[in-house]
MDTraj code that builds the backbone (N, CA, C; nanometers):
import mdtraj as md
import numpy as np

residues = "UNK UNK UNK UNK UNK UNK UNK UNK UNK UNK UNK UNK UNK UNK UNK UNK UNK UNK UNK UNK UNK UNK UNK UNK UNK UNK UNK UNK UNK UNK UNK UNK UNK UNK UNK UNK UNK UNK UNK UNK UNK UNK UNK UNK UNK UNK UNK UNK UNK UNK UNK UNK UNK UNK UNK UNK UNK UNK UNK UNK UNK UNK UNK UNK UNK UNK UNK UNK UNK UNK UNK UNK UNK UNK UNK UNK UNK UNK UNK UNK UNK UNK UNK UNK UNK".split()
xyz = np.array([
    [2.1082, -1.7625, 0.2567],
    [1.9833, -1.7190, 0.1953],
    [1.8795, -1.7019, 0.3060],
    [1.7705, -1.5981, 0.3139],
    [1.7480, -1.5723, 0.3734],
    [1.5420, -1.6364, 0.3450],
    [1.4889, -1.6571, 0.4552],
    [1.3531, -1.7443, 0.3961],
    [1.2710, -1.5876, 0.3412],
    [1.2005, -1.6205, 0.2722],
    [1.0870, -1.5254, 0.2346],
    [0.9566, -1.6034, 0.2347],
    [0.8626, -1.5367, 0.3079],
    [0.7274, -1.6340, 0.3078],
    [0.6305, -1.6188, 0.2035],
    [0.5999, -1.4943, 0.1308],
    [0.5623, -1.5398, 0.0161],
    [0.6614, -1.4657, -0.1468],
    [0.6762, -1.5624, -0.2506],
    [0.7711, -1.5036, -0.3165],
    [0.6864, -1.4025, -0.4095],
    [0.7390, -1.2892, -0.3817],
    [0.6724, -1.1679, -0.4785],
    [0.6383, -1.1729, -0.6499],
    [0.7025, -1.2590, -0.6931],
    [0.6809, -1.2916, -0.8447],
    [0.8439, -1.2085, -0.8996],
    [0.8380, -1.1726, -1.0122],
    [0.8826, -1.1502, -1.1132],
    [0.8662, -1.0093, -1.1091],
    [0.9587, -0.9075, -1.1105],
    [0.9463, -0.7206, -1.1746],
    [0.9195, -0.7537, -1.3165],
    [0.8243, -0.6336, -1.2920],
    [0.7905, -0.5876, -1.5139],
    [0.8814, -0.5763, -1.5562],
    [0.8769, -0.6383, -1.6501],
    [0.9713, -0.6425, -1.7695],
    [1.0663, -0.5358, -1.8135],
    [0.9620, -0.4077, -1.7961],
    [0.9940, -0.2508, -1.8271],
    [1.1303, -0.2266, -1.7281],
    [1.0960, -0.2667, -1.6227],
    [1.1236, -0.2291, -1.4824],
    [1.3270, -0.2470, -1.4813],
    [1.3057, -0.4118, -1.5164],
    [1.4514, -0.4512, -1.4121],
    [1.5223, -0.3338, -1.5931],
    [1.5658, -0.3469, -1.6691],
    [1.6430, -0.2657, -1.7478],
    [1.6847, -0.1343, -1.6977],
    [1.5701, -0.0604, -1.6739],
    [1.6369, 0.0545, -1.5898],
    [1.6828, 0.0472, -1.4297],
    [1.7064, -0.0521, -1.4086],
    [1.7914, -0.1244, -1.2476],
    [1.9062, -0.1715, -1.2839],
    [1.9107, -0.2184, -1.4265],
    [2.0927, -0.2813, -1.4261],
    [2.1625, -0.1838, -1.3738],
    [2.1867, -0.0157, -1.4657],
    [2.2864, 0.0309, -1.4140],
    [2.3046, 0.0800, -1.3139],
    [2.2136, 0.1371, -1.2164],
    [2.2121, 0.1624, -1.0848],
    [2.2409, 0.0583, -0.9976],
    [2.2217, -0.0602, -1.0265],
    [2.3063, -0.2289, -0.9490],
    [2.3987, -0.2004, -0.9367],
    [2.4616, -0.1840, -1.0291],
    [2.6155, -0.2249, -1.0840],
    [2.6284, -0.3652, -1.0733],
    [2.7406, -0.4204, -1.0349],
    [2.8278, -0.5430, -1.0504],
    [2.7259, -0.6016, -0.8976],
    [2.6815, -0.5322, -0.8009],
    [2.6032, -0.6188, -0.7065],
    [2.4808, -0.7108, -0.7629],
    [2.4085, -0.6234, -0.8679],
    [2.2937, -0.6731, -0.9500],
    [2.1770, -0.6595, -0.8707],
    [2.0707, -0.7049, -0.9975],
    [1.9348, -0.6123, -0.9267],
    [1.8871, -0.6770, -0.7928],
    [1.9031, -0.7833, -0.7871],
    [1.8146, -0.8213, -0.6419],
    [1.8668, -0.7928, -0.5356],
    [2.0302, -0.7681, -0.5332],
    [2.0951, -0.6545, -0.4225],
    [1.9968, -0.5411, -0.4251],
    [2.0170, -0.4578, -0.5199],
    [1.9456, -0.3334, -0.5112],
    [1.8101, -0.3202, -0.4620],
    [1.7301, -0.4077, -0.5335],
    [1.5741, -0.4298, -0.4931],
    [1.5590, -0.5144, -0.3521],
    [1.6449, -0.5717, -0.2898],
    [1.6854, -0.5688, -0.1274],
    [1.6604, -0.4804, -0.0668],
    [1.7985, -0.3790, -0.0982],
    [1.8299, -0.2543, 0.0115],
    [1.7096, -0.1918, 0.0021],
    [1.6964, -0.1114, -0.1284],
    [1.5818, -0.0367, -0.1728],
    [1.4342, -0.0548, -0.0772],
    [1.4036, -0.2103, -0.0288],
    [1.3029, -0.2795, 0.0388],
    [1.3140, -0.2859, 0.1756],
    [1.4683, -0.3096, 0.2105],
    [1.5073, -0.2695, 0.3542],
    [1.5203, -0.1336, 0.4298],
    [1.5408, -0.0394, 0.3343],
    [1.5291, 0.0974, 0.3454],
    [1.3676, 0.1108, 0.4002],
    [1.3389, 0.0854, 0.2837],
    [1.1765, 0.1299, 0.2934],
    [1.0734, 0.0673, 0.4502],
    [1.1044, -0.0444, 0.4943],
    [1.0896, -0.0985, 0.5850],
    [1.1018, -0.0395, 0.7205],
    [1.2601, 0.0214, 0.6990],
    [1.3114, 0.1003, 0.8125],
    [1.2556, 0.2643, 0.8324],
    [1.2004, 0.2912, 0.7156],
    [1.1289, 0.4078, 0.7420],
    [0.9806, 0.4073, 0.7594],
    [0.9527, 0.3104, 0.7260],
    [0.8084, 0.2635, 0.7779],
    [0.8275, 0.2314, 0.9415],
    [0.8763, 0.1625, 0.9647],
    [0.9270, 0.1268, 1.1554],
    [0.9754, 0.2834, 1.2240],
    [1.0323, 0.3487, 1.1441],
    [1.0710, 0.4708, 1.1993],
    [0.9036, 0.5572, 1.2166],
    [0.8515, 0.5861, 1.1200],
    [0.7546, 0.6564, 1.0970],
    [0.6153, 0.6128, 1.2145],
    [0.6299, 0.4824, 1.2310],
    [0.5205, 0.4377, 1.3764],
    [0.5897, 0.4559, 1.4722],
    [0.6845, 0.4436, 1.4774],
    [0.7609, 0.4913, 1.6309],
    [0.7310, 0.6332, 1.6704],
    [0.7220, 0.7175, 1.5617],
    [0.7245, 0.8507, 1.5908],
    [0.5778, 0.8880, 1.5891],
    [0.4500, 0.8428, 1.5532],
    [0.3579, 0.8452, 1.5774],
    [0.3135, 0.7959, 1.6841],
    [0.3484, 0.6918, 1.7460],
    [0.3341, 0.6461, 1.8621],
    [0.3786, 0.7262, 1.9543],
    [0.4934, 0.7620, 1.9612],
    [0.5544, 0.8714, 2.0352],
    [0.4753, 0.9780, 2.0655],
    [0.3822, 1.0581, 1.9494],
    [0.3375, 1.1446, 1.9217],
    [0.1703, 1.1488, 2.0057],
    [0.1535, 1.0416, 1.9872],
    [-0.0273, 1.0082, 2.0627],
    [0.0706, 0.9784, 2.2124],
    [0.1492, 0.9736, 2.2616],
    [0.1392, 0.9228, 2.4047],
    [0.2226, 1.0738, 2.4563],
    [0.3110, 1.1429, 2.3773],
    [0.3162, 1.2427, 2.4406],
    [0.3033, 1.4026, 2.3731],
    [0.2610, 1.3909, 2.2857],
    [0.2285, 1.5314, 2.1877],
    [0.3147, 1.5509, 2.0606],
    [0.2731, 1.6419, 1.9985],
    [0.3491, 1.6747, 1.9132],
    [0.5084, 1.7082, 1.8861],
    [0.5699, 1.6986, 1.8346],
    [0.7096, 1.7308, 1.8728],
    [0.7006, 1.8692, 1.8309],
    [0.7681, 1.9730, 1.9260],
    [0.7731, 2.1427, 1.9081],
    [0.9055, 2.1729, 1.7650],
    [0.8473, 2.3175, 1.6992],
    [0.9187, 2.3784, 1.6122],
    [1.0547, 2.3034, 1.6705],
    [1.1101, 2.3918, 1.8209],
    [1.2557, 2.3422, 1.8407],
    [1.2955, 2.2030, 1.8420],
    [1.2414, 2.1275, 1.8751],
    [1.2448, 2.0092, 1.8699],
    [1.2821, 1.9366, 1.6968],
    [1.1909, 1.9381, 1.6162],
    [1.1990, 1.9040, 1.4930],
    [1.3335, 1.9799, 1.4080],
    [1.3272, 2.0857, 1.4460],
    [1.4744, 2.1684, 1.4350],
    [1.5861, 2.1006, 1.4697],
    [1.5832, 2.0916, 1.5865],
    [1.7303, 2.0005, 1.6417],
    [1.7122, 1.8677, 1.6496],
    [1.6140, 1.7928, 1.5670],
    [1.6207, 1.6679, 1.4930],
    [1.7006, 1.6847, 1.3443],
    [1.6270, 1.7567, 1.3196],
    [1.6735, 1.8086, 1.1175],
    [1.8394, 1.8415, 1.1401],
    [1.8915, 1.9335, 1.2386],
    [2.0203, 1.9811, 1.2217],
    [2.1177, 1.8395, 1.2242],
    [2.0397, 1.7589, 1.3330],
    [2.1520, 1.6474, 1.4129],
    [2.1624, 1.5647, 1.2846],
    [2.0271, 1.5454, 1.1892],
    [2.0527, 1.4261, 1.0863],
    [2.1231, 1.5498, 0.9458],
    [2.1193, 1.6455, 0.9744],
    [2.2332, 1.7167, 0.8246],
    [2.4022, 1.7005, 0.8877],
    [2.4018, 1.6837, 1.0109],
    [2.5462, 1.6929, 1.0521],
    [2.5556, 1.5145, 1.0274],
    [2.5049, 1.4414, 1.0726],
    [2.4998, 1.2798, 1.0453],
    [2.5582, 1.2518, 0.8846],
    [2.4154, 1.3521, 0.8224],
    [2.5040, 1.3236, 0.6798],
    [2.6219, 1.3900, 0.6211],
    [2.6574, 1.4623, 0.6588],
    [2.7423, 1.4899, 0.6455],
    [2.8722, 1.4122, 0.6848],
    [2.9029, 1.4105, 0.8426],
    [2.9998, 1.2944, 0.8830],
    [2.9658, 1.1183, 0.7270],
    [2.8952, 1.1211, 0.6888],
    [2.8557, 1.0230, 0.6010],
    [2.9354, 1.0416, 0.5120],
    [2.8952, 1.1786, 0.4108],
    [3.0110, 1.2007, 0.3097],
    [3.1656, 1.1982, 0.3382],
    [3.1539, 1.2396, 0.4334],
    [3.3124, 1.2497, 0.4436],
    [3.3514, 1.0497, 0.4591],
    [3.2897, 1.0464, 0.5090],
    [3.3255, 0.8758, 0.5681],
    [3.3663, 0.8069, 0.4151],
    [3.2324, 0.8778, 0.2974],
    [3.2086, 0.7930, 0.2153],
    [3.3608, 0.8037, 0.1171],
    [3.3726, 0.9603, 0.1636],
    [3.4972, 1.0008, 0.0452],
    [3.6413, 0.9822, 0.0818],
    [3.6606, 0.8520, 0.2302],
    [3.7681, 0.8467, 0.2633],
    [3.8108, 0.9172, 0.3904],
    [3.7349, 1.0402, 0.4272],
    [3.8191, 1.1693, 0.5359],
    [3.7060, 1.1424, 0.6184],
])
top = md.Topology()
chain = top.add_chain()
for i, resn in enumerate(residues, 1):
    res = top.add_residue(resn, chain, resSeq=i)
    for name in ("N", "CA", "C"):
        top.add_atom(name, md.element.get_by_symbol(name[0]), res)
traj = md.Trajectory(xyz[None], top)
């Protein structure tokens, strides 16, 4: 178990029902984990690249281009990974 320093409370009521089936058999506080760890990691991603951005400029058309291509080929190698091939 992992410490948490302050405990967030309780999801609305409304809320966890439409999370069972997207859990599955892991259950919701798996999900509402990842979901939180995700989000985390794109927040850390997103200052890195701003930081990046004030110390050396903007990133160019080509640039953002052959960022976008490298992460559609990434996902891709993903699917295949996911579907076995």
């Amino acid at each position: 178990m992992h410490f948490v320093p302050e405990d967030p409370g309780p999801l609305p009521e409304d809320i966890v029902p439409a999370l069972r089936g997207p859990a599955g058999e892991r259950g919701v506080s798996a999900l509402v984990a990842t979901v939180v760890g995700e989000r985390l990691r794109n927040q850390a991603t997103a200052t890195c690249l701003a930081e990046y951005e004030s110390e050396h400029g903007s990133f160019t058309e080509a640039e953002l281009r052959a960022a976008a291509d490298m992460w559609d080929r990434a996902e891709q190698k993903e699917k295949r990974w996911r579907a076995g091939g």
